[in-house]
C-alpha angles and dihedrals in degrees: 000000000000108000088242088068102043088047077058101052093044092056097044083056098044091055097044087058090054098046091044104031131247099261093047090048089057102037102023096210092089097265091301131139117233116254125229112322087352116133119205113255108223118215125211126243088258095042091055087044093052090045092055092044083054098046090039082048097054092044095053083049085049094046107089079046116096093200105026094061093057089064121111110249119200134160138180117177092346096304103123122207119192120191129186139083130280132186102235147018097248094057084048092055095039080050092057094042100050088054094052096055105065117102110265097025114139105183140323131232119200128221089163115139133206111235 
């Protein structure tokens, strides 16, 4: 392997690790424990990348906005959450919206409040 690539692959990795967290990267449950009869469900190394692109993605969207980039991202196998409080209806939706419309979003699941 040419030591480019392998640069390349370290920093993807790096990153991913950072937009995920650590504990999520190693376990891919997001650092939970399963509950009762649960199994973890293990990601692959592409499937954790393309999660943190997703969530990285939906927080520059959420960056020019004062109350949108305080919201909680978070995303396992392309389904999105997003947790936090909002003060109306409309910012929830535009919230929502933006989210699912970047590329590889399967769904997304809301845990916005209204303050």
């Amino acid at each position: 392997m040419n030591k480019s690539l392998l640069i390349l692959i370290l920093s993807v990795l790096s990153v991913t690790s950072l937009l995920t967290g650590c504990a999520g990267a190693l376990l891919g449950n997001g650092g939970e424990r399963p509950r009762n009869n649960e199994t973890r469900e293990q990601r692959s190394i592409e499937q954790i990348t393309a999660d943190g692109m997703i969530t990285s993605s939906i927080r520059t969207r959420y960056s020019n906005d004062v109350v949108l980039k305080k919201l909680n991202i978070s995303t396992y196998r392309g389904v999105v959450t997003l947790h936090g409080v909002v003060p109306t209806k409309n910012v929830m939706g535009r919230a929502i919206r933006l989210a699912q419309s970047v590329n590889g979003v399967k769904s997304v699941r809301s845990g916005i409040r209204l303050r």
